[in-house]
Backbone as ProteinMPNN parsed JSONL, in Angstrom:
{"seq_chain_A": "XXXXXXXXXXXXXXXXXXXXXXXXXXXXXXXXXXXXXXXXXXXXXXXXXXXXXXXXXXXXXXXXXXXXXXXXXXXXXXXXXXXXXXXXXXXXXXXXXXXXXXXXXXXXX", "coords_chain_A": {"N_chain_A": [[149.07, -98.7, -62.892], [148.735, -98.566, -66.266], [150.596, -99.191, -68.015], [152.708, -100.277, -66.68], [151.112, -102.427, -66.582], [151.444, -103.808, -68.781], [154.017, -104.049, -68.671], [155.129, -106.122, -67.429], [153.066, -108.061, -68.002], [155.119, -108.706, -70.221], [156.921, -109.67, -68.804], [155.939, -112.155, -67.787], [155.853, -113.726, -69.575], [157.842, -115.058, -69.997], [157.743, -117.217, -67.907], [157.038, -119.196, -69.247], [159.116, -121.2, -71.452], [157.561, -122.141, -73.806], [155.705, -120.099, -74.726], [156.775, -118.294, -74.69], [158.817, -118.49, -76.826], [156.634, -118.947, -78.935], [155.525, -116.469, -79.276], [157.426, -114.63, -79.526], [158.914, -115.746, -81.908], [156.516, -115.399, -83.418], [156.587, -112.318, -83.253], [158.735, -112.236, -84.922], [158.295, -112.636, -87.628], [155.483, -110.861, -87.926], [158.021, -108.429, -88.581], [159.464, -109.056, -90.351], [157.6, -108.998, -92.567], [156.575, -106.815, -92.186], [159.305, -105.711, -93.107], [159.247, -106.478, -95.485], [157.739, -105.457, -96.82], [158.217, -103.003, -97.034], [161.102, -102.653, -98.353], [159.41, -103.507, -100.4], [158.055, -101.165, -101.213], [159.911, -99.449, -101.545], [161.798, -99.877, -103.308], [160.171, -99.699, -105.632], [159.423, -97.229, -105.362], [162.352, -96.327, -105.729], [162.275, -97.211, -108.474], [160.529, -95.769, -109.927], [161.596, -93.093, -109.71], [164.105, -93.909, -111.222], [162.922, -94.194, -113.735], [161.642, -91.491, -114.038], [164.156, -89.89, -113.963], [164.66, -90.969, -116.05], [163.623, -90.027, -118.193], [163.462, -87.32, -117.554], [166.238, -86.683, -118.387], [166.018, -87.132, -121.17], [164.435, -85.825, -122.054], [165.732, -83.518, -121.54], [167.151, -80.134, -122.123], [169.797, -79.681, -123.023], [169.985, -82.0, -124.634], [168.984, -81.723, -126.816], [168.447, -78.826, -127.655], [170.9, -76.348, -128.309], [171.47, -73.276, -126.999], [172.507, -70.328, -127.544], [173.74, -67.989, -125.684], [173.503, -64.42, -125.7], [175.383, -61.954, -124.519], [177.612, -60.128, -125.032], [180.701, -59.223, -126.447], [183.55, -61.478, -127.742], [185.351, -60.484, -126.333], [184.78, -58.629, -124.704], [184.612, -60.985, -122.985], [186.731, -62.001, -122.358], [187.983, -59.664, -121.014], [186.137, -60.074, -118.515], [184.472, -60.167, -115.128], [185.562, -57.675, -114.332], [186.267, -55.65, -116.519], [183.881, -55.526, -117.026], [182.074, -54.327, -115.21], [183.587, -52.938, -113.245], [186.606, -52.757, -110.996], [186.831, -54.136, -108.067], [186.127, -52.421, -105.096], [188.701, -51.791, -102.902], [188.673, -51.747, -99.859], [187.113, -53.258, -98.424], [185.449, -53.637, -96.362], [184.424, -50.681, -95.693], [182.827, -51.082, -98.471], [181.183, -53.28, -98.138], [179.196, -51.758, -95.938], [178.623, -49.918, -97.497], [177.045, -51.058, -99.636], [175.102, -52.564, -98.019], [173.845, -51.062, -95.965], [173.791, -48.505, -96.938], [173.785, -48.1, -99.327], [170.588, -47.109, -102.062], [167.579, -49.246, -102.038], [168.926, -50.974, -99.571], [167.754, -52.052, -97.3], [165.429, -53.282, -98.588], [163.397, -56.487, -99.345]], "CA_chain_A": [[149.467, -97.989, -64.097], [148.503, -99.56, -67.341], [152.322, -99.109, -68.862], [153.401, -101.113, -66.054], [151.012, -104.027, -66.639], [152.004, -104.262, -70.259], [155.791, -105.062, -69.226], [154.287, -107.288, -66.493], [152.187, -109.319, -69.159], [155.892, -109.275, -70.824], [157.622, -110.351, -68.036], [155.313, -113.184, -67.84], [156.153, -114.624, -71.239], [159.366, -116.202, -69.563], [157.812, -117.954, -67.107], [156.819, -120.646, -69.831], [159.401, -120.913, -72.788], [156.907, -122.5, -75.252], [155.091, -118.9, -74.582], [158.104, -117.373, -75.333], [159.057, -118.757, -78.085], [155.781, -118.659, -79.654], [155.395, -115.076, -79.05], [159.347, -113.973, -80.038], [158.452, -116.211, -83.477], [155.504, -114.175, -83.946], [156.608, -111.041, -83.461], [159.7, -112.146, -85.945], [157.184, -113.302, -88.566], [155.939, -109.304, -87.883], [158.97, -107.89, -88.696], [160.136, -109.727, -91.334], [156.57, -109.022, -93.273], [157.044, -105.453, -92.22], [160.268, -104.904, -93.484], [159.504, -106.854, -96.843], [156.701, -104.571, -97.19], [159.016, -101.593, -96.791], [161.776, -103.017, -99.224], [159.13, -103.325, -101.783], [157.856, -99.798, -101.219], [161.521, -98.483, -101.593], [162.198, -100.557, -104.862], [158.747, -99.132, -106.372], [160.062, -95.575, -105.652], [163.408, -95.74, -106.713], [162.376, -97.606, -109.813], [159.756, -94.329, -110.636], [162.739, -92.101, -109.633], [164.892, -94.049, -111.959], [161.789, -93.44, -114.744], [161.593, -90.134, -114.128], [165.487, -89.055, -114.351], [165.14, -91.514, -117.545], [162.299, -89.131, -119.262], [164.627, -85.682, -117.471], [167.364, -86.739, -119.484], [165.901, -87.632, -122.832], [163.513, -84.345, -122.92], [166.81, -82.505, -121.222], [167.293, -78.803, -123.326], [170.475, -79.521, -123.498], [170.303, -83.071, -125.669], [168.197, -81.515, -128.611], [168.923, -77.58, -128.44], [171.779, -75.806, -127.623], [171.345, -72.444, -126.861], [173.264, -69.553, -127.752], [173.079, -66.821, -124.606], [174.305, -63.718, -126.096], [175.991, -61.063, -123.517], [178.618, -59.508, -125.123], [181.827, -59.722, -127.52], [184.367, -62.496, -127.072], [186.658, -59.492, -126.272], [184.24, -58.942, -123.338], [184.43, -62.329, -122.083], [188.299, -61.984, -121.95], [187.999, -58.644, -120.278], [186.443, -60.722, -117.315], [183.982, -58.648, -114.619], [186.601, -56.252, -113.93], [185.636, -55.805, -117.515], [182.08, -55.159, -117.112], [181.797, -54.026, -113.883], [185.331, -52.242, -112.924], [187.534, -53.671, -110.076], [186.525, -54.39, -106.706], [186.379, -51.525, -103.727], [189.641, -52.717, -101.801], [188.075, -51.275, -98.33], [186.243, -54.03, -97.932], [184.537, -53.482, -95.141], [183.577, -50.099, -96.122], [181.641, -51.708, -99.594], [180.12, -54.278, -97.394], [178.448, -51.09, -95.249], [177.923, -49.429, -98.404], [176.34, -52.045, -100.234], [173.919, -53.021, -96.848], [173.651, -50.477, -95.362], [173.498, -46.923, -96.804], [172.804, -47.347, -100.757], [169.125, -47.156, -102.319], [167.553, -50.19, -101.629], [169.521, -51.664, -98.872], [166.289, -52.197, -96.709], [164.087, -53.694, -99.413], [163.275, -58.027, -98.655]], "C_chain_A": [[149.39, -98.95, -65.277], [149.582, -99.724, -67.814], [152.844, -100.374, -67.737], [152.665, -102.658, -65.851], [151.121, -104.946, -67.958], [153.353, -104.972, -70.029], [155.189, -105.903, -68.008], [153.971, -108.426, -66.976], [153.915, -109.446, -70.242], [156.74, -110.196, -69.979], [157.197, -111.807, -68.155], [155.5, -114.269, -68.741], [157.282, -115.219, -70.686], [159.325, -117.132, -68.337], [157.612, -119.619, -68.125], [157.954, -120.264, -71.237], [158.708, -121.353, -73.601], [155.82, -121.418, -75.166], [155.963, -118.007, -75.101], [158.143, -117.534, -76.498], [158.101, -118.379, -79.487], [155.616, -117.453, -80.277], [156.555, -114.136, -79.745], [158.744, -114.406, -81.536], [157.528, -115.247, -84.318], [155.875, -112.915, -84.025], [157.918, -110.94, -84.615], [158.768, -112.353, -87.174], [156.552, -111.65, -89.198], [156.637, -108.674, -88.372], [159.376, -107.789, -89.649], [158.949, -109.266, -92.495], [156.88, -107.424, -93.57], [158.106, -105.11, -93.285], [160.337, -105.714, -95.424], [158.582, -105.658, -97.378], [157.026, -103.227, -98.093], [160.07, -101.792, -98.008], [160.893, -102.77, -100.295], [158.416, -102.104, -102.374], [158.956, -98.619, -101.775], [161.584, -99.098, -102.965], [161.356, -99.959, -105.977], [159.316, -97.737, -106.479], [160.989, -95.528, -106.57], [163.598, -96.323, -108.742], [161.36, -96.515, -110.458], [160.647, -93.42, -110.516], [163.497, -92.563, -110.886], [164.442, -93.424, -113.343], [161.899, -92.205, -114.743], [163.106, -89.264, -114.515], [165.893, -89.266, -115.653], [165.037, -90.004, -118.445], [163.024, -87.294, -119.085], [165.074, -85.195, -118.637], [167.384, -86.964, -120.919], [165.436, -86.561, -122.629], [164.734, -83.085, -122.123], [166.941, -81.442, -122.412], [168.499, -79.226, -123.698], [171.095, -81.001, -124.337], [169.675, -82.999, -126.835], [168.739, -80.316, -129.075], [169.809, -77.156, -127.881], [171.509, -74.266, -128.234], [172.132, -71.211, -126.658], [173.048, -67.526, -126.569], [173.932, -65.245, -125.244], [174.357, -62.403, -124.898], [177.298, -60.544, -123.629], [179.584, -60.121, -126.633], [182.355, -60.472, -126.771], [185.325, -61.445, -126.049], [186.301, -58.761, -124.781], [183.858, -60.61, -122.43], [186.2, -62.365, -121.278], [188.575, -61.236, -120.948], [187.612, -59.022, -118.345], [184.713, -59.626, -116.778], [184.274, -57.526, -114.049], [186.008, -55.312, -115.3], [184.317, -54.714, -117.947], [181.918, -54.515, -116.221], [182.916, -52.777, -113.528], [185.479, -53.329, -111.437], [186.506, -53.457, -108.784], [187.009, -53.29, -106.095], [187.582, -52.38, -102.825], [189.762, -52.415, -100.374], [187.071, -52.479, -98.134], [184.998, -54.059, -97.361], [183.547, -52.168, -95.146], [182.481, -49.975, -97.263], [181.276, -52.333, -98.938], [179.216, -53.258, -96.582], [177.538, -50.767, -96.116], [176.55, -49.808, -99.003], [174.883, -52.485, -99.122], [173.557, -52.211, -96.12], [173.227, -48.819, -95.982], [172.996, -47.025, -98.19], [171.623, -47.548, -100.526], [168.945, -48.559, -102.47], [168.218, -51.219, -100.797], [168.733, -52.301, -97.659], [165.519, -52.888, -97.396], [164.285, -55.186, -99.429], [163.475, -58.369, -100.145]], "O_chain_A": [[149.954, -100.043, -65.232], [149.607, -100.881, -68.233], [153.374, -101.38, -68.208], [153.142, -103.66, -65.317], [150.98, -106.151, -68.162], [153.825, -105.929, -70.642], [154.279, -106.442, -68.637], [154.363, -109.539, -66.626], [153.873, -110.356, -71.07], [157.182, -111.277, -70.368], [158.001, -112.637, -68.58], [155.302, -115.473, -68.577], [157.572, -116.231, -71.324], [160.29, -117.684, -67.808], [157.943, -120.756, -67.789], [157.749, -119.282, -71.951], [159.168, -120.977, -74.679], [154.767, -121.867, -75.619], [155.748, -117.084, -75.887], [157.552, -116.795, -77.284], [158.428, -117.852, -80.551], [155.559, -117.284, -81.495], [156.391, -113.09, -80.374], [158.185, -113.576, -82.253], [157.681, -114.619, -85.366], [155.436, -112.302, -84.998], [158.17, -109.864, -85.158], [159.079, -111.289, -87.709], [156.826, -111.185, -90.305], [155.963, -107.847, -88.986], [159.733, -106.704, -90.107], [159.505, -109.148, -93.588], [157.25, -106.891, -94.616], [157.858, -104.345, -94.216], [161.195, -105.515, -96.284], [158.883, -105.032, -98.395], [156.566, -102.678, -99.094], [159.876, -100.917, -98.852], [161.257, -101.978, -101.165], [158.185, -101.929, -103.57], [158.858, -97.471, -102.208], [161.242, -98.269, -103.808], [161.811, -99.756, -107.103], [159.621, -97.203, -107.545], [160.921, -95.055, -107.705], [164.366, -96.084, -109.675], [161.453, -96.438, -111.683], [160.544, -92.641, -111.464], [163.616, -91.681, -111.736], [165.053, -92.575, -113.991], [162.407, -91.776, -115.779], [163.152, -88.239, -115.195], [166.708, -88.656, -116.345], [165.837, -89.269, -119.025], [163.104, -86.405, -119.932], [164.844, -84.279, -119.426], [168.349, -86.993, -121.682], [166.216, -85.793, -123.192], [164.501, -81.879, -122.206], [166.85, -81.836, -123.574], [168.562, -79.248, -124.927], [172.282, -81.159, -124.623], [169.69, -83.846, -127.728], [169.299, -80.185, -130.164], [169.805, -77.463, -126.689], [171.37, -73.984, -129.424], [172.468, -71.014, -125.49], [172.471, -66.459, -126.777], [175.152, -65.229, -125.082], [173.288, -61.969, -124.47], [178.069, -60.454, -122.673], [179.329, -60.986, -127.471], [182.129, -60.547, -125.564], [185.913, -61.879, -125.059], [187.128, -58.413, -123.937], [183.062, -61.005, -121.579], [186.615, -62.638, -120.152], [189.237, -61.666, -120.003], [188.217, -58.64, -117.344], [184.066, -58.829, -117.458], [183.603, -56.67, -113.473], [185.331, -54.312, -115.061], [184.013, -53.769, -118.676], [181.224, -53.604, -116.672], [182.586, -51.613, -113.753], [184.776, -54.249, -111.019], [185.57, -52.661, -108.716], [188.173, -52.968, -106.335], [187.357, -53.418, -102.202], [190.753, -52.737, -99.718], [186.089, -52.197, -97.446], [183.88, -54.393, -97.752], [182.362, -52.215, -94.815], [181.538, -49.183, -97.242], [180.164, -51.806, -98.897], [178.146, -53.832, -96.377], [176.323, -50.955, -96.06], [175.45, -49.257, -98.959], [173.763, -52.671, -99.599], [172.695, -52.64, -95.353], [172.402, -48.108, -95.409], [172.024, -46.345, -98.521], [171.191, -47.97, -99.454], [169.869, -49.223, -102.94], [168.143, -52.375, -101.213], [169.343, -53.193, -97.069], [164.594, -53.286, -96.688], [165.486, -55.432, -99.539], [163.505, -59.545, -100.51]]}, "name": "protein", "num_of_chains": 1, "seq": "XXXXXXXXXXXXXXXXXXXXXXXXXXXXXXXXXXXXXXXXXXXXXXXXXXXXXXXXXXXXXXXXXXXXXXXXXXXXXXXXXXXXXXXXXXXXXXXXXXXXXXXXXXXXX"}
């Protein structure tokens, strides 16, 4: 089985420690390259992420215009959506059928 002559050829590495060693070194050497690699991949991102939330937040709508949504009198804001709407069905369970089950469009995705 080829899998089993790979850890074989590892086993082997401990019959000599200046094989070992060599080999362990190297594959730290590996690792260490790797994971600088990776660090400076991550630093690159989050410094274009940082850029990008800069450029968000300066062309953000709400640091030049503020926008006036109009939906009513103040006198309907007070009122609430009891208000607008009327009160809540206090059957619960029978508005939850209602609502999913039997009005028009209760079927439609």
């Amino acid at each position: 089985n080829k899998g089993d002559n790979e850890l074989r050829n590892i086993c082997e590495l401990m019959k000599s420690e200046k094989q070992f060693e060599a080999t362990f070194d190297a594959a730290i050497m590996g690792i260490k390259r790797l994971m600088k690699e990776s660090i400076e991949k991550m630093t690159k991102a989050f410094e274009a992420l940082d850029a990008r939330d800069k450029i968000i937040e300066k062309e953000s709508k709400f640091n030049e215009r503020v926008y006036k949504m109009a939906c009513g009198s103040i006198q309907d804001f007070h009122a609430g959506l009891t208000g607008r709407v009327g009160s809540a069905d206090l059957d619960f369970e029978k508005a939850m059928k209602s609502e999913h089950c039997l009005k028009i469009g209760h079927n439609i995705s």
